[in-house]
Backbone as CSV, one residue per row, in Angstrom:
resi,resn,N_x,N_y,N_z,CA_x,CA_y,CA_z,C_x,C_y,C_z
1,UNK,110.358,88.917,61.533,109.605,87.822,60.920,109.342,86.747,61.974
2,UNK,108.376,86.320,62.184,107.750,85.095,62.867,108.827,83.847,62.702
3,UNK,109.018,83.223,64.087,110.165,82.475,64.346,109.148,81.237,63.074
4,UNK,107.555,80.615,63.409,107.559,79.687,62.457,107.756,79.789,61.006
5,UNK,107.526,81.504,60.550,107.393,81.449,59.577,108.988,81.216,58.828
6,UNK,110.341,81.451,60.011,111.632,81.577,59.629,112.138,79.997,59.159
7,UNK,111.611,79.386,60.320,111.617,78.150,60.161,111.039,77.496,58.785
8,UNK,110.129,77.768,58.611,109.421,77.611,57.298,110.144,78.052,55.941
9,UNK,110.737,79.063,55.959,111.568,79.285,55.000,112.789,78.446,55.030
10,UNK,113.472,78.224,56.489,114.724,77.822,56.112,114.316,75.927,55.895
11,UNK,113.415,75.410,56.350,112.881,74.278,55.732,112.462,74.188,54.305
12,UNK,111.984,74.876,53.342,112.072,75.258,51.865,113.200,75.484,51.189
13,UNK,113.785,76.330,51.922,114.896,76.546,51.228,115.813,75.357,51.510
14,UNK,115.995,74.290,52.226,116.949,73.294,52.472,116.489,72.453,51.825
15,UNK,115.560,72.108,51.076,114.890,71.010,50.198,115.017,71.423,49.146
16,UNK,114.609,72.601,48.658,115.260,73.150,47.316,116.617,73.344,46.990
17,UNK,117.429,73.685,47.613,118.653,73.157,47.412,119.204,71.930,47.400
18,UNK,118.987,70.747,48.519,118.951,69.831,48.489,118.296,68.351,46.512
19,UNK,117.372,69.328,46.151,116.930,69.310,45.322,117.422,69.674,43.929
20,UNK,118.110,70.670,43.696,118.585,71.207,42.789,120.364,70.550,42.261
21,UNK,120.764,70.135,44.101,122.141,69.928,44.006,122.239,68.557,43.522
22,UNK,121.220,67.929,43.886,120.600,66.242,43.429,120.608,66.105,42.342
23,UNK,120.178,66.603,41.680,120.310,66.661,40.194,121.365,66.948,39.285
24,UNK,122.192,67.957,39.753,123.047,68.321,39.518,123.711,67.473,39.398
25,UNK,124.348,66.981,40.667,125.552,65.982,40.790,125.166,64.340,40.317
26,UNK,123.955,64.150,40.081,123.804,62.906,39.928,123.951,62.999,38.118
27,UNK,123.985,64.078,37.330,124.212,64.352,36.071,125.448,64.496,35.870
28,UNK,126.587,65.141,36.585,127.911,64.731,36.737,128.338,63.671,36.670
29,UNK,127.456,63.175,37.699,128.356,61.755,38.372,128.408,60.446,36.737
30,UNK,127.615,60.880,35.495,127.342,60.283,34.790,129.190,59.808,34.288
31,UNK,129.897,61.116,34.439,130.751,61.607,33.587,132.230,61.136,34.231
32,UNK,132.080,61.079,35.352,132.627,60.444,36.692,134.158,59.776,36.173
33,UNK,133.705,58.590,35.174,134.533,57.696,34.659,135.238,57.790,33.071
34,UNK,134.426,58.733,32.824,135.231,58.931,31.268,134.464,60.735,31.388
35,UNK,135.533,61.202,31.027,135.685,63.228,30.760,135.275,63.217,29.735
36,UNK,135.803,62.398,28.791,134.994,62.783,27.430,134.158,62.152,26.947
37,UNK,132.979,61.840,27.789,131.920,61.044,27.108,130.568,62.231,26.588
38,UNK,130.131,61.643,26.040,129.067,62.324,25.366,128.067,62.355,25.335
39,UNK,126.974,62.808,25.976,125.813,61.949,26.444,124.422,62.962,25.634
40,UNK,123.474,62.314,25.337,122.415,62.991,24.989,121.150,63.060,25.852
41,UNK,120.231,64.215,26.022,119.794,64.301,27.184,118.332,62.294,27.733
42,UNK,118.009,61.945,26.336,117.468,60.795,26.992,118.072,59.891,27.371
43,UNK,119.195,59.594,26.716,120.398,58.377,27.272,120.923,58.602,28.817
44,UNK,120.985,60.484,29.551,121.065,60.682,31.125,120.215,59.881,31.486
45,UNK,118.866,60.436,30.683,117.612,60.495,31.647,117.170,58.429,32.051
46,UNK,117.881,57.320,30.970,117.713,56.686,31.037,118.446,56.016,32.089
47,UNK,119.564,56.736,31.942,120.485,56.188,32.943,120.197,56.587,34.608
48,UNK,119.415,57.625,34.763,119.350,57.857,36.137,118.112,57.997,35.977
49,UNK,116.784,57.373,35.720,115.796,56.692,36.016,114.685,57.539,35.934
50,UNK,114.514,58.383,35.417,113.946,59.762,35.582,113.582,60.219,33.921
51,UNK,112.391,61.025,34.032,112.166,61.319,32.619,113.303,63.044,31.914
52,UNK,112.929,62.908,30.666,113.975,63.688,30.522,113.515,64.957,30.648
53,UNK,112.113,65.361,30.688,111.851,66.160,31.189,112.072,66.956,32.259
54,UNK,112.160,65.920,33.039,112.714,66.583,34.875,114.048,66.905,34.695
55,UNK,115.163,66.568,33.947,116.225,67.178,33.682,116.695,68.282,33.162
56,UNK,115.758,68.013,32.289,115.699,69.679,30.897,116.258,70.739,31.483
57,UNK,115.435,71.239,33.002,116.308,72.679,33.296,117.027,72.853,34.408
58,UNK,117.864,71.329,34.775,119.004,71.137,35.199,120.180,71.097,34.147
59,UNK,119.867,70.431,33.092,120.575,70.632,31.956,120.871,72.162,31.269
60,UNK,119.840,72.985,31.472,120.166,74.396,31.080,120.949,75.382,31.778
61,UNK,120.689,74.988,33.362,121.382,75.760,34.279,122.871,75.285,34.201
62,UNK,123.193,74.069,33.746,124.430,73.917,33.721,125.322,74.532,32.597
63,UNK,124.553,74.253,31.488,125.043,75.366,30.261,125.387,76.479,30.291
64,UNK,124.120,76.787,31.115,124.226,78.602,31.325,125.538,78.463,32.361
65,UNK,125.662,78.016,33.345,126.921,78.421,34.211,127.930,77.579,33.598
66,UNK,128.123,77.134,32.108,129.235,76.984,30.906,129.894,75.481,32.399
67,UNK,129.072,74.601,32.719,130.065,73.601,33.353,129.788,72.613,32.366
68,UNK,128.704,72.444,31.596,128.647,71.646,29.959,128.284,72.274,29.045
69,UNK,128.817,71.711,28.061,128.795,72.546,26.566,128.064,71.669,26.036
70,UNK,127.218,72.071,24.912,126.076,71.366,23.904,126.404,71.558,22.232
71,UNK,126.107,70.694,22.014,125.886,70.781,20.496,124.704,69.841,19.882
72,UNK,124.297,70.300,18.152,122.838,69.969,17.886,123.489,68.610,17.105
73,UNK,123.045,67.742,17.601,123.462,66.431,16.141,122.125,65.556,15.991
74,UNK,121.577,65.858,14.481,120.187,65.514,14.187,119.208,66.522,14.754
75,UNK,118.041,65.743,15.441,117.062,66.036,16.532,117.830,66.427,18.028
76,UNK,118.787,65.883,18.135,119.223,65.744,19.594,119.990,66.855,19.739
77,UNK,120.644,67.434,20.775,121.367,68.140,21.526,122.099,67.344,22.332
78,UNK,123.829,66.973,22.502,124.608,66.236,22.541,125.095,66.758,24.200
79,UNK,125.886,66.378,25.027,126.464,67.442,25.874,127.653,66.710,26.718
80,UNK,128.864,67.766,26.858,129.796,66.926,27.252,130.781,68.160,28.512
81,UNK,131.385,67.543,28.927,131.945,68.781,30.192,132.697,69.299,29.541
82,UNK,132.645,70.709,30.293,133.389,71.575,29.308,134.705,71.814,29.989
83,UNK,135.745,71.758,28.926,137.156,71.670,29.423,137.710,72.565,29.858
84,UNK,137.252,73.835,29.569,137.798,75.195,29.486,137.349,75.884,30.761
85,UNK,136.734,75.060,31.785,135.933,76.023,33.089,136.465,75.267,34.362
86,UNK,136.940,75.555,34.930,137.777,74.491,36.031,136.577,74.731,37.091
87,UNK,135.597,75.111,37.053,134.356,74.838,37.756,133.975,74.110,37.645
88,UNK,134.314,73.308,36.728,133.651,72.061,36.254,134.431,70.489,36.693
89,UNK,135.851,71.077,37.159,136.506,70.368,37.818,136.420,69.948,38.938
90,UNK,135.908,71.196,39.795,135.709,71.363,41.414,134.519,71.237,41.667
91,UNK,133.223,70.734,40.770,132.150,70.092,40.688,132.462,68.381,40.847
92,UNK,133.077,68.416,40.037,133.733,66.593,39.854,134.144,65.915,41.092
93,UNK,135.253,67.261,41.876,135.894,66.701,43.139,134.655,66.632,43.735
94,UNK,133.790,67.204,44.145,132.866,67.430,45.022,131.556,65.947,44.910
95,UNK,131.058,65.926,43.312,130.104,64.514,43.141,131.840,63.543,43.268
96,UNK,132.691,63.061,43.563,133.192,61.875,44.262,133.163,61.417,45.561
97,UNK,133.227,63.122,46.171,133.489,63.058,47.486,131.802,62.508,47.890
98,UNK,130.896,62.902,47.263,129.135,62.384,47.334,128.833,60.867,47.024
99,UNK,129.569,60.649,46.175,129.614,59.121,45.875,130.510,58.415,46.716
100,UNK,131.586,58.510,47.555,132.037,57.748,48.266,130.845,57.972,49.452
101,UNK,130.787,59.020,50.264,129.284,59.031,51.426,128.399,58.359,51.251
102,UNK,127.866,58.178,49.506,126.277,56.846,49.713,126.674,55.835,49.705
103,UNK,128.353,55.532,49.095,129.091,54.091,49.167,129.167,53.735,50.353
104,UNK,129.491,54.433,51.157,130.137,54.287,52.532,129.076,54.290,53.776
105,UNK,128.147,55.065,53.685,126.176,54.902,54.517,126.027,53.712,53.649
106,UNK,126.180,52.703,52.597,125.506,51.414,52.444,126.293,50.264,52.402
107,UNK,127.851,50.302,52.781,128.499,49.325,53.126,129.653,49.088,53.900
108,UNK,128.688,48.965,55.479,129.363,48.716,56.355,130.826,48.384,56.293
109,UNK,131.229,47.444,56.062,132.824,46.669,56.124,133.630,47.652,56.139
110,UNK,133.223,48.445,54.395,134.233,49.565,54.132,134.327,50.538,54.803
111,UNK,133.015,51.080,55.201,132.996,52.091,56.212,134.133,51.993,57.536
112,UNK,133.674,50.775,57.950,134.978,50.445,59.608,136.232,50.681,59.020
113,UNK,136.764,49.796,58.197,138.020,50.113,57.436,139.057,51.435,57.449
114,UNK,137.854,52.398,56.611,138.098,53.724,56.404,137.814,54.522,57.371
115,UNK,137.114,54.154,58.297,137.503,54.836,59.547,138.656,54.545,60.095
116,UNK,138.882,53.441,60.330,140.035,52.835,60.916,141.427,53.628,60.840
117,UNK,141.638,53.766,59.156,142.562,54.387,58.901,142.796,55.573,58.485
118,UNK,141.725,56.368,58.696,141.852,57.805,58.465,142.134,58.586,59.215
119,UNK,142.808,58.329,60.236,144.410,59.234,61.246,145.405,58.703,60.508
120,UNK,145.818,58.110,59.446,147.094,57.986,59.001,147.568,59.245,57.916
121,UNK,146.689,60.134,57.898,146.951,61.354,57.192,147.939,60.771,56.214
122,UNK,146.922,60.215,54.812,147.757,59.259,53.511,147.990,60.868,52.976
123,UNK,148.549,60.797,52.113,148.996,62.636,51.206,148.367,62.047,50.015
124,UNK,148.218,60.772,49.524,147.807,60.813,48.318,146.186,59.766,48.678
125,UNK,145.450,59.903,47.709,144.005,59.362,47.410,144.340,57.915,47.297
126,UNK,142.995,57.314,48.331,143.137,56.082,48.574,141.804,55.672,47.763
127,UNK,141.854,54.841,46.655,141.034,54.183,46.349,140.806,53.061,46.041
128,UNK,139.288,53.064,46.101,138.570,51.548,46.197,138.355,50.982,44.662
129,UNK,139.026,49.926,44.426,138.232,49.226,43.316,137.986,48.104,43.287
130,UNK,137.831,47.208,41.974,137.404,45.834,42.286,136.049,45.656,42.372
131,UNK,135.898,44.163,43.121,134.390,43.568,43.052,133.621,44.973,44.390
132,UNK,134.040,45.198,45.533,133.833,46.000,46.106,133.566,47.178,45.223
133,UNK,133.966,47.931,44.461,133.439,49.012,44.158,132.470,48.641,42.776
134,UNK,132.785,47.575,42.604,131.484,47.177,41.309,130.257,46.702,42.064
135,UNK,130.148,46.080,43.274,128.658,45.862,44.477,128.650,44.623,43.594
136,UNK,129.696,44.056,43.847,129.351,42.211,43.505,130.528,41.740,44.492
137,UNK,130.399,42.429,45.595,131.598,41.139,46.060,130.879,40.412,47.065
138,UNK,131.825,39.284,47.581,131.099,38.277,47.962,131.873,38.304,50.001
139,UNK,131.230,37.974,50.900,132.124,37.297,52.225,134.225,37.194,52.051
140,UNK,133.579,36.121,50.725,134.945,35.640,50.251,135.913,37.077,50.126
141,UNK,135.193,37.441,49.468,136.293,38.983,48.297,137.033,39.785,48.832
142,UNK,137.924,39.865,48.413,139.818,40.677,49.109,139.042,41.828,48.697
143,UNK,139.590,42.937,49.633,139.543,44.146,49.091,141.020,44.927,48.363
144,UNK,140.213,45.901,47.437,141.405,46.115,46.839,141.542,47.575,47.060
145,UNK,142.436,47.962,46.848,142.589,49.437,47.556,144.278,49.970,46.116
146,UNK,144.195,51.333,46.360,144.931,51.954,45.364,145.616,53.036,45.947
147,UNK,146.618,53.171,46.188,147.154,54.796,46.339,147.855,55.229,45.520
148,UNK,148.059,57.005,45.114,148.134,57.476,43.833,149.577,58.161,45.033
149,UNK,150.664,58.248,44.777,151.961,58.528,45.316,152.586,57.487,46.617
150,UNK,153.484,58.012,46.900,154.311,56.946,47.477,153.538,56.540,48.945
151,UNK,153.515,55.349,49.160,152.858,54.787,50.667,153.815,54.191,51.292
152,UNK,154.092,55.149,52.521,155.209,54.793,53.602,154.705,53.178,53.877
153,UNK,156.019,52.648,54.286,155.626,50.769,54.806,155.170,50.563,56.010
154,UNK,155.125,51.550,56.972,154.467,51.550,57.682,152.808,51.639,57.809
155,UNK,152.672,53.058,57.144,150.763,53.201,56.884,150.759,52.013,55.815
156,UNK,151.280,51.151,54.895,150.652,49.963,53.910,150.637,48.789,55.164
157,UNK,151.755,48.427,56.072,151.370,47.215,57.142,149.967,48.084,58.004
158,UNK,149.901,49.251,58.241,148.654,49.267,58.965,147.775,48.863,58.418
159,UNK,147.284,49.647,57.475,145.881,49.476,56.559,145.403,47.784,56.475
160,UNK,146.844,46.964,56.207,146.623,45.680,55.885,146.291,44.922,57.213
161,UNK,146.919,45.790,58.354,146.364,44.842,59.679,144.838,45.477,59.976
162,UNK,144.333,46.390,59.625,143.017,47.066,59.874,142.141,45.888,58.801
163,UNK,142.545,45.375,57.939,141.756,44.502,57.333,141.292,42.924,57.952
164,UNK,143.133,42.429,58.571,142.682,41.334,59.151,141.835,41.605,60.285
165,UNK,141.629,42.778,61.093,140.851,43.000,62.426,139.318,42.902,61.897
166,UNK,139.160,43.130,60.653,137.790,42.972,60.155,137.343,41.666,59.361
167,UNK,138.396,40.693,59.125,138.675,39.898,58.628,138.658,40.002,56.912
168,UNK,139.536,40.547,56.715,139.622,40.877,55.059,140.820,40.830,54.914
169,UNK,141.285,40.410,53.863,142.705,40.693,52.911,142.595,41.670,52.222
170,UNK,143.356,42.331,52.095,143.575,43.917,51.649,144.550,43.965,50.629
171,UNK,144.751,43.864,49.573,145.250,44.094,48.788,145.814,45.079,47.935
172,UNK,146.757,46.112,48.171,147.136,47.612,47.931,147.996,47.368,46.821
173,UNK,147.935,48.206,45.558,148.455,48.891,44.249,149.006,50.099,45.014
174,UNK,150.206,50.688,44.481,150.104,51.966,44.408,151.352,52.643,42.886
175,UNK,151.176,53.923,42.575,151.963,54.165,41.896,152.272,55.608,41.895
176,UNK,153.304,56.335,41.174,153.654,57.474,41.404,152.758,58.247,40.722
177,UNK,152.520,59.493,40.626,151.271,60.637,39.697,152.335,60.710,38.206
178,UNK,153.046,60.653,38.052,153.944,60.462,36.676,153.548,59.183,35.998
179,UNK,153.417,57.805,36.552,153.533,56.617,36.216,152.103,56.453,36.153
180,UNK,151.256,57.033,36.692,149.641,56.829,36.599,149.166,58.347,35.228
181,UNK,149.911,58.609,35.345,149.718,59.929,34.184,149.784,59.090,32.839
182,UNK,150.980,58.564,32.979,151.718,57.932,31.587,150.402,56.904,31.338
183,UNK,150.415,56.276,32.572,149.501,54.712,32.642,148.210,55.548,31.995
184,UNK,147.583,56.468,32.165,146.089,57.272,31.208,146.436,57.120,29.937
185,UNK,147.283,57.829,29.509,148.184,57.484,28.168,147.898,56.536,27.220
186,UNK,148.786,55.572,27.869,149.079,54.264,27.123,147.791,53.250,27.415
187,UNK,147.228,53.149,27.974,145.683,52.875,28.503,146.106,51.154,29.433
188,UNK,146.774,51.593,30.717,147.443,50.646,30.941,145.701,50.196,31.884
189,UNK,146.015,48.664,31.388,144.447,47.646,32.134,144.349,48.142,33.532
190,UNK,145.428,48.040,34.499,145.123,48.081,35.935,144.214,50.079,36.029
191,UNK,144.933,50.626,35.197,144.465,52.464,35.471,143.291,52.195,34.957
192,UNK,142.894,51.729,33.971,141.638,51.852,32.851,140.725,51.017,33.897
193,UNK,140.998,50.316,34.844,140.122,49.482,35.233,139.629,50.377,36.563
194,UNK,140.630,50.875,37.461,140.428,51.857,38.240,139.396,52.989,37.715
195,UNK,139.745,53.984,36.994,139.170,54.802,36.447,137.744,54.335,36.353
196,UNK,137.502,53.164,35.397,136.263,52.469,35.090,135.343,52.608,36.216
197,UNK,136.088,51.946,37.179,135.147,51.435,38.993,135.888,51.863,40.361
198,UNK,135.347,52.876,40.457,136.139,53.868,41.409,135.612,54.005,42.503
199,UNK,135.565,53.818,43.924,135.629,54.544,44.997,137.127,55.283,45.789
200,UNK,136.449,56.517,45.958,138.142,57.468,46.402,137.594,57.278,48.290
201,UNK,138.101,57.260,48.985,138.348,56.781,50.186,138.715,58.195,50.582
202,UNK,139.942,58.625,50.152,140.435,59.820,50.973,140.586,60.779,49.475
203,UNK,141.047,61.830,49.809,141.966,62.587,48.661,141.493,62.302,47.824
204,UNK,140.131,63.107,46.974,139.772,62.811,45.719,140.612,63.569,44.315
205,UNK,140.401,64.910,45.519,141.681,66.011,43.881,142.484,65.722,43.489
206,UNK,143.694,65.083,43.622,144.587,64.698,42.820,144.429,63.830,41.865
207,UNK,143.144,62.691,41.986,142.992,61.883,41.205,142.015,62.542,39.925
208,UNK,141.267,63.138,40.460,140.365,64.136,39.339,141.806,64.899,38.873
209,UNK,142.296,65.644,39.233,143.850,66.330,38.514,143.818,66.255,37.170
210,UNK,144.492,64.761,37.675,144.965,63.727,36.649,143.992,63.419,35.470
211,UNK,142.787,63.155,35.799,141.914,63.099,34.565,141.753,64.431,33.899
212,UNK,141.443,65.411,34.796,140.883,66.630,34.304,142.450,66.824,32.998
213,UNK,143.490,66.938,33.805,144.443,67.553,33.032,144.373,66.767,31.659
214,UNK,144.439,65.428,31.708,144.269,64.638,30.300,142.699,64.816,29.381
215,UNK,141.974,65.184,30.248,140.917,65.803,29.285,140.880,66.918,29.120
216,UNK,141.294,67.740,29.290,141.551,69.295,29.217,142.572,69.599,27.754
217,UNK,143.738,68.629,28.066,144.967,69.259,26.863,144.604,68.041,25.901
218,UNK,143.335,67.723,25.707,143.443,66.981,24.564,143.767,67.689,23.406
């Protein structure tokens, strides 16, 4: 086959995928913050800016490969992730790990940060919340940061001196995967607020885990 014409294909084919996966994950990403939400296909389509048409057979392909399940209520067709396909899990890890990359290509600060400290090989998921991960913070605004298992005192004084080098206060939570399990539970404010407004920094799976498993054995 003709080197332009190879080229030509593998330029089609990288936009169509590129294309297909776009959609995909940006229909995930709806779901991101609550597992069991319920969405109907114009309420997506409103939410990610787009008619619902252009969704329709992104919405089918996902059915068909059972990563959401549907049901008819009224006129509408309802749709929610399906608990029973752990494909649907390792979709989830994957749109976080996509949503921290456009977080992180559009705001500098955090970006240096998280470079900074990503030779400290953390074992557990470092995440971002707060005014920073809601895109209202100000010069002023501490960053707030989260780790999900134990943080040696050493990597917590680094991270916090990687902040003053950028001039930020850094402010770190952390808690054990038992005590953040329970905290889903009992719907403790600091987890519910995390969950709510999330950037994962490092280590997204364990924190999806944790949700998946509590939406799964409901």
């Amino acid at each position: 086959m003709p080197k332009v014409l190879n080229e030509r294909i593998g330029f089609n084919f990288f936009h169509m995928v590129k294309k297909v996966t776009n959609h995909l994950f940006r229909i995930l990403a709806l779901y991101r913050t609550d597992y069991a939400l319920t969405l109907h296909i114009r309420a997506m389509a409103k939410k990610l800016n787009v008619s619902h048409v252009t969704l329709l057979p992104y919405l089918r392909q996902q059915e068909k490969e059972k990563i959401l399940l549907s049901k008819k209520v009224g006129k509408n067709k309802e749709y929610i992730l399906n608990p029973n396909n752990s494909l649907t899990k390792h979709y989830l890890t994957i749109t976080e790990e996509l949503i921290t990359i456009d977080y992180l290509n559009k705001n500098f600060p955090i970006k240096k940060i998280s470079d900074a400290i990503s030779n400290l090989n953390l074992t557990g998921p470092l995440i971002l919340f707060g005014s920073y991960a809601k895109n209202y913070a100000t010069e002023a605004s501490d960053i707030d940061l989260f780790h999900l298992g134990k943080l040696e005192q050493d990597k917590l004084s680094e991270i916090k001196k990687q902040g003053k080098i950028y001039g930020k206060e850094i402010n770190i939570k952390a808690s054990s995967i038992e005590n953040f399990a329970e905290g889903l539970l009992t719907g403790d404010i600091l987890i519910k607020e995390i969950v709510q407004n999330h950037i994962i920094l490092f280590n997204p799976a364990p924190f999806v885990n944790l949700l998946w498993r509590q939406y799964s054995e409901r």
